[in-house]
N, C-alpha and C positions, 0 to 999 in steps of 0.2 A: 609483528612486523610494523617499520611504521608508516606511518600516513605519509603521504606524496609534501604535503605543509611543513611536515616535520622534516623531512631533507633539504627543501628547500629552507631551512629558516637553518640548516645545520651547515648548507652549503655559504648561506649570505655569513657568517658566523668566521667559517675560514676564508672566504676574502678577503674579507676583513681585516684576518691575520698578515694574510695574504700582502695585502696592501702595504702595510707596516714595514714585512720583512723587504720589499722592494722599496720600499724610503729609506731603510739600512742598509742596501746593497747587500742583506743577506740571501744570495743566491741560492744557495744550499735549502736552507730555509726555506726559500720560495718555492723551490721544488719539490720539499718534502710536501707540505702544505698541499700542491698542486695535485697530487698521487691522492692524497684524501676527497678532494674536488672529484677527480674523475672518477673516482671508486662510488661515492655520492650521487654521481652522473649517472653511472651504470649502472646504479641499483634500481634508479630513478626510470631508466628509459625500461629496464624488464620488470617495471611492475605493471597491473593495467589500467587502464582509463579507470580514473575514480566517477562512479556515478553521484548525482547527489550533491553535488558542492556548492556550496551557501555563496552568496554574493558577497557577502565577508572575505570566506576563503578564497573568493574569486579575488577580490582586491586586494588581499595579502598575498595573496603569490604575485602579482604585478608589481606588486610597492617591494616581495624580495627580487624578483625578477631585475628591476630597474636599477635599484642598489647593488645587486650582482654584476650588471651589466656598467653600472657607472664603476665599480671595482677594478674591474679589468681594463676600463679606460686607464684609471690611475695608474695601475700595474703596469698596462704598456708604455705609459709616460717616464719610468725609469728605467724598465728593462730594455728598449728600443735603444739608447745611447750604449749602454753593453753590448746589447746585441751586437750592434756597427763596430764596436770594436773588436769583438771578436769577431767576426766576419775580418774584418781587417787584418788583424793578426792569421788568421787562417787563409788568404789570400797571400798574403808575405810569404808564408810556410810553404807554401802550393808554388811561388814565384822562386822563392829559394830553392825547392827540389829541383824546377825545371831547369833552371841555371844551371845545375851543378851537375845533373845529366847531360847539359849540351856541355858542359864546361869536360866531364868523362867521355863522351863523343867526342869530341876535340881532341883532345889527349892520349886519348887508348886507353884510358884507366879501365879498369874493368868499374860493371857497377855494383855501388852499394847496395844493402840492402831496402 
């Protein structure tokens, strides 16, 4: 099994990747990537308290912690513009059915599906 260090330094690993595929706009990517994070996550929170740990390992999980954590700043600095557009587009979509409902209320049409 491994060490709590060892995820974390597997987890800072696919941010990383992480990071990349959200400067290429690969989506897909981003998300595969992300599945491996959280799998990494969960392995992490059901292991137990490591006793024991060197003021070393104490600063190396901080220094991946921070690098993790400045990751996902990067990461939301590209995916936040998608986002909003999709959110946008799905709003359109949302504003389109409503239409077309009152527009079949209006009419008598029967409705779509």
């Amino acid at each position: 099994m491994p060490r709590q260090i060892e995820l974390y330094e597997e987890m800072g690993r696919i941010s990383a990747q992480m990071v990349e595929a959200a400067r290429a706009g690969d989506w897909e990517g981003l998300i595969a990537l992300e599945t491996g994070v959280s799998r990494l996550r969960e392995q992490l929170m059901a292991m137990p308290a490591e006793t024991g740990i060197t003021t070393d390992d104490l600063a190396r999980r901080r220094r991946l912690i921070e690098r993790i954590l400045d990751d996902d700043a990067e990461i939301r600095r590209h995916t936040e513009p998608w986002m909003e557009h999709v959110r946008h587009l799905l709003g359109d979509n949302r504003r389109l059915r409503e239409l077309q409902r009152a527009y079949d209320v209006a009419t008598g049409t029967p409705p779509g599906p």
